[in-house]
C-alpha positions as CSV (number, residue, x, y, z in Angstrom):
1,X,0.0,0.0,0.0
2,X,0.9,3.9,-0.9
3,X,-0.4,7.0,0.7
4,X,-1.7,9.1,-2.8
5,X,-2.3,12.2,-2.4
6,X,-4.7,15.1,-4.1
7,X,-7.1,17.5,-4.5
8,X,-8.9,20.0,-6.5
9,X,-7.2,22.6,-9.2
10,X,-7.4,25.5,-7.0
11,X,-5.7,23.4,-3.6
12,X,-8.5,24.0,-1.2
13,X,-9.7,20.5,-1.2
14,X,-6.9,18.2,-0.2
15,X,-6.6,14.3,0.4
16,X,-5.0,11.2,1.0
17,X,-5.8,7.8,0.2
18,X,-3.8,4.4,0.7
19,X,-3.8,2.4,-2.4
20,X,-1.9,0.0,-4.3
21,X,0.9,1.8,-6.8
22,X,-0.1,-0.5,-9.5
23,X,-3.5,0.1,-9.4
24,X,-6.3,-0.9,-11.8
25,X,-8.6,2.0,-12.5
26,X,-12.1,2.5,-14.3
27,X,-13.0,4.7,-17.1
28,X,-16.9,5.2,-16.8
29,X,-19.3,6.0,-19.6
30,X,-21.9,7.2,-17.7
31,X,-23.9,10.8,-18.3
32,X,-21.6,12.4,-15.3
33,X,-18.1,10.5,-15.6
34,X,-18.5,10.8,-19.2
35,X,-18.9,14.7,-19.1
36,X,-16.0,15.3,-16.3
37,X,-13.4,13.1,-18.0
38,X,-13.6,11.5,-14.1
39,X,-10.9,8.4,-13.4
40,X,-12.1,6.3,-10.9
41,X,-9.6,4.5,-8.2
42,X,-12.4,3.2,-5.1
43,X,-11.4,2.4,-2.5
44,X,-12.8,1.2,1.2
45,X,-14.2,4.6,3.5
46,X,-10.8,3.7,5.7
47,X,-8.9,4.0,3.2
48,X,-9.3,7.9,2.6
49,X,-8.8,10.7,4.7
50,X,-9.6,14.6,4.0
51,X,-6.9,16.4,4.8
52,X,-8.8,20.2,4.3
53,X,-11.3,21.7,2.3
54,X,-14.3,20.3,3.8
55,X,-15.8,23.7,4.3
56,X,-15.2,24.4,0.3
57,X,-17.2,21.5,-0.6
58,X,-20.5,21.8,-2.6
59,X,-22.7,18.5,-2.3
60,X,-24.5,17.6,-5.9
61,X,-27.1,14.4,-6.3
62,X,-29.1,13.0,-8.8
63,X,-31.0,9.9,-10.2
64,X,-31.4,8.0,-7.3
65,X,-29.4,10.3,-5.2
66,X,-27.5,7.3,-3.3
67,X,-23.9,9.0,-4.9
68,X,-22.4,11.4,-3.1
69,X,-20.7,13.9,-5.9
70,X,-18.7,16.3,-3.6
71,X,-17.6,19.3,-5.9
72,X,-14.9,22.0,-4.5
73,X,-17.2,25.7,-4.3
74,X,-14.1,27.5,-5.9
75,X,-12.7,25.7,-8.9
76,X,-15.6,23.5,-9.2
77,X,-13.3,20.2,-9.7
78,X,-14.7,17.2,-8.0
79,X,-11.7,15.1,-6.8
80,X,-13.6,12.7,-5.4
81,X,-17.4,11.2,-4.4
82,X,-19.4,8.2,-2.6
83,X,-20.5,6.3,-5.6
84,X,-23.6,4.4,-5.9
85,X,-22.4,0.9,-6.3
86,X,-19.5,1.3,-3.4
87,X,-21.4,3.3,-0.8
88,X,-19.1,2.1,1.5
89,X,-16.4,3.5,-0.2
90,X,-14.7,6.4,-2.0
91,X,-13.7,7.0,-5.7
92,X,-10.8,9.4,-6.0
93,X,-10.5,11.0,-9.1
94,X,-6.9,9.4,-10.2
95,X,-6.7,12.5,-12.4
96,X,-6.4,14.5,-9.0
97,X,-3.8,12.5,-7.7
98,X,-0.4,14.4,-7.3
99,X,1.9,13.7,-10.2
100,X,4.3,10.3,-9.8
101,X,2.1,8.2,-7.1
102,X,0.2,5.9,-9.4
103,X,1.7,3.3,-12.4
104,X,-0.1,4.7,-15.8
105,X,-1.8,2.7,-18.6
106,X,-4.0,0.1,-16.1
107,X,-7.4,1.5,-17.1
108,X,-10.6,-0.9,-17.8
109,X,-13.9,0.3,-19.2
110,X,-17.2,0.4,-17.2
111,X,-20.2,0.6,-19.4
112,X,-22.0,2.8,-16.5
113,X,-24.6,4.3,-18.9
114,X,-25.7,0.5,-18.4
115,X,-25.0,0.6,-14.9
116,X,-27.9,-2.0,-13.9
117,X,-27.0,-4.3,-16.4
118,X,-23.2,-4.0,-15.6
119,X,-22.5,-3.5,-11.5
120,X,-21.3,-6.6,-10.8
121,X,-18.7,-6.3,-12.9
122,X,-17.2,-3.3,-10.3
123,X,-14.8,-4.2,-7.6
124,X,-13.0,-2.9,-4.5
125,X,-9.7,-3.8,-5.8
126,X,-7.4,-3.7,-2.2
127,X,-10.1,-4.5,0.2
């Protein structure tokens, strides 16, 4: 395990999470992922710590409003969320991630705008 850490563009919203270097990470197609370029690396609720920022944090739900999309109030970058099929967990934006922590090129393909027909197919890949 690594300590990664992140946050938004602007630096008010900062964060660690303990992860695996090599680390395999999903590219979602859904409506929101698909519009924010979003990089998902989940990982269990212990796993993640805010480190600041909470108070710069804007709150956004939709659908069945079980996700959590957390967006930073300033630079409107959301570096990470509670997703709806890991509600247990968080998905950092490995886009956010400080420069140099994560391996590159380990990315699979979630078809989430068939996200019934395909959650079982999502994992918690270091729990």
């Amino acid at each position: 395990m690594k300590l990664h850490r992140g946050g938004c563009h602007c630096g008010r919203v900062r964060f660690e999470v303990e992860a695996p270097e090599d680390q395999m990470l999903s590219d979602c197609n859904c409506s929101i992922c698909r519009m924010t370029g979003y990089l998902h690396l989940i990982v269990p609720k212990a796993a993640f710590r805010l480190v600041e920022g909470e108070d710069q944090l804007t709150t956004y739900e939709f659908n069945t409003r079980v996700a959590k999309h957390y967006f930073c109030g300033h630079c409107g970058i959301k570096s990470f969320y509670v997703p709806r099929s890991h509600p247990d967990g968080v998905s950092v934006n490995a886009r956010c991630l400080d420069p140099g922590t994560l391996s590159p090129g380990k990315v699979e393909k979630f078809d989430g705008a068939n996200w019934e027909k395909n959650i079982h197919k999502l994992r918690h890949d270091n729990e």
